[in-house]
C-alpha positions in Angstrom: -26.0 23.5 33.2 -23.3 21.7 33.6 -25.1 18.5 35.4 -27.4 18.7 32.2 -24.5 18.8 29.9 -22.8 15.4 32.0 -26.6 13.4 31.6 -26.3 14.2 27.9 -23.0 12.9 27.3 -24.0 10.1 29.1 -27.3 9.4 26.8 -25.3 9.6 24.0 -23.0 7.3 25.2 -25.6 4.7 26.1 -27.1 5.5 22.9 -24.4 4.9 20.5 -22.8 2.0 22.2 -26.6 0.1 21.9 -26.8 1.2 18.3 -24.9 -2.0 17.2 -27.2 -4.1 19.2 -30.1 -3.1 16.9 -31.6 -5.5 14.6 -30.4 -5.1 11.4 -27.1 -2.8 12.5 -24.7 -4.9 12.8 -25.0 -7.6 10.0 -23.9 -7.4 6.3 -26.6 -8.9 3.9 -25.7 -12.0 1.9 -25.8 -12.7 -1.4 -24.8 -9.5 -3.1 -22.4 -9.6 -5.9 -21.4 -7.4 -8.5 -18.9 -7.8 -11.7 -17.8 -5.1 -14.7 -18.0 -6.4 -18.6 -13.9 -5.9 -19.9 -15.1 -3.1 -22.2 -17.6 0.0 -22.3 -18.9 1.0 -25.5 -20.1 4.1 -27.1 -23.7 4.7 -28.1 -25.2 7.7 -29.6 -22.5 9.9 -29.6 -21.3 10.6 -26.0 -23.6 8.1 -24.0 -21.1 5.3 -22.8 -22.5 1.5 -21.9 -20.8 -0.1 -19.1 -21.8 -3.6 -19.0 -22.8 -5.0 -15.6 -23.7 -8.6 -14.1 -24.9 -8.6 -11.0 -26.8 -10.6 -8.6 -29.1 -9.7 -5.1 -31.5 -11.9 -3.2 -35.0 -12.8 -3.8 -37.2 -10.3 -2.9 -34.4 -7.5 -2.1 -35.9 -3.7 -1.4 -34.1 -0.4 -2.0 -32.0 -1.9 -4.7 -29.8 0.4 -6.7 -26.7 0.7 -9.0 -24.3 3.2 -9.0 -21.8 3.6 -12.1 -19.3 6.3 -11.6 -17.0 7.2 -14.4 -13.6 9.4 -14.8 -11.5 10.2 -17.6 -8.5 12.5 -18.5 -8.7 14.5 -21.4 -6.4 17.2 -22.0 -6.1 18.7 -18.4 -9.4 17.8 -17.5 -11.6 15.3 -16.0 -14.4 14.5 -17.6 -16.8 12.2 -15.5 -20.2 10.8 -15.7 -22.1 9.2 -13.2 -25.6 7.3 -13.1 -28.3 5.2 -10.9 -30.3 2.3 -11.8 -33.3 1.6 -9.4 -36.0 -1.0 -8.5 -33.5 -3.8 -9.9 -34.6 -7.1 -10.5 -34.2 -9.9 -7.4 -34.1 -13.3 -8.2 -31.1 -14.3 -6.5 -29.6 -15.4 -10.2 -27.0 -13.4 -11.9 -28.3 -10.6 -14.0 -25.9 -8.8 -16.9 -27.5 -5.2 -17.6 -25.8 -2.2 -19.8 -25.9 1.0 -17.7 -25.6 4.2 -20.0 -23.8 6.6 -18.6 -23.4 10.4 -19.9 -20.9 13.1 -18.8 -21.9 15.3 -16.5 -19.2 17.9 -17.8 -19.1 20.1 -20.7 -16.5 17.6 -22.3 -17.6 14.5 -24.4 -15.9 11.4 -23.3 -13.0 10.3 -25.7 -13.8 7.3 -27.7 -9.3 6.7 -27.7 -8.7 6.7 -23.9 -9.7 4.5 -21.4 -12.1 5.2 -18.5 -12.0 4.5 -15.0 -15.3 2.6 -13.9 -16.5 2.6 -10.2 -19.8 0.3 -9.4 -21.7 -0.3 -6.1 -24.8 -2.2 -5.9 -27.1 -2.2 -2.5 -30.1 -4.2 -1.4 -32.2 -4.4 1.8 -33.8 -7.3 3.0 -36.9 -6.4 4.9 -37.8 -9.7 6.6 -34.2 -9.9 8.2 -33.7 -5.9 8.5 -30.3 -6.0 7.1 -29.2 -4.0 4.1 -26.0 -4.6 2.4 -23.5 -3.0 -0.4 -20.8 -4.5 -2.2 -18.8 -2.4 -5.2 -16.5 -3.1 -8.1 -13.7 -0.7 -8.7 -12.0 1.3 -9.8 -11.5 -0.4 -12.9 -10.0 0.5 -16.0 -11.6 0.0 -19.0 -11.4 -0.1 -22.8 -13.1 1.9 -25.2 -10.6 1.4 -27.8 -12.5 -0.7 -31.1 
């Protein structure tokens, strides 16, 4: 048992150590960038738009957009989160509005401002890299 044991804790050393070596591991994809409008705005009620601009490679895979909102109201926190996928690649910069609801019983307030957290990722297939980059937190606006 115990010789088995030592040739597993050496596999796994050999293993994790070559992990980095691998294609793909080790290198942060290029060309990702991501940037928050100065204010979110209300629509339909309790739906919130956060404005976002950003910008990923030509031909990028397995892209998505993460928005992640907080807010104190009362002595709560009401948050809202939500995922954009299959973004559009074209290497130029690209402004979308991501609408957000809360995930809480709680409406957001339309008088407080709202902490804003945004990660885009993107993989490039050819190279085998994959990439994130992220904005945030950020305070925003919704004041008129």
């Amino acid at each position: 048992m115990k010789q088995m044991l030592g040739t597993n804790v050496a596999l796994l050393f050999v293993v994790g150590t070559a992990l980095p070596l691998l294609p793909g591991t080790a290198r942060a994809m290029e060309g990702l960038t991501i940037e928050m409008g100065q204010k979110g705005q209300f629509l339909h009620g309790a739906l919130l738009g956060i404005p976002v601009v950003y910008t990923c490679p030509k031909g990028s895979t397995s892209t998505s957009l993460l928005v992640q909102l907080s807010q104190a109201s009362g002595n709560e926190v009401v948050n809202g989160f939500a995922v954009e996928d299959a973004l559009e690649c074209d290497g130029e910069p690209t402004e979308t509005l991501i609408l957000v609801m809360p995930t809480s019983t709680s409406p957001f307030r339309r008088s407080k401002d709202i902490v804003v957290d945004v990660n885009l990722s993107a993989c490039d297939d050819v190279s085998l890299t994959c990439g994130d980059v992220s904005a945030g937190p950020v305070v925003l606006s919704l004041r008129r």
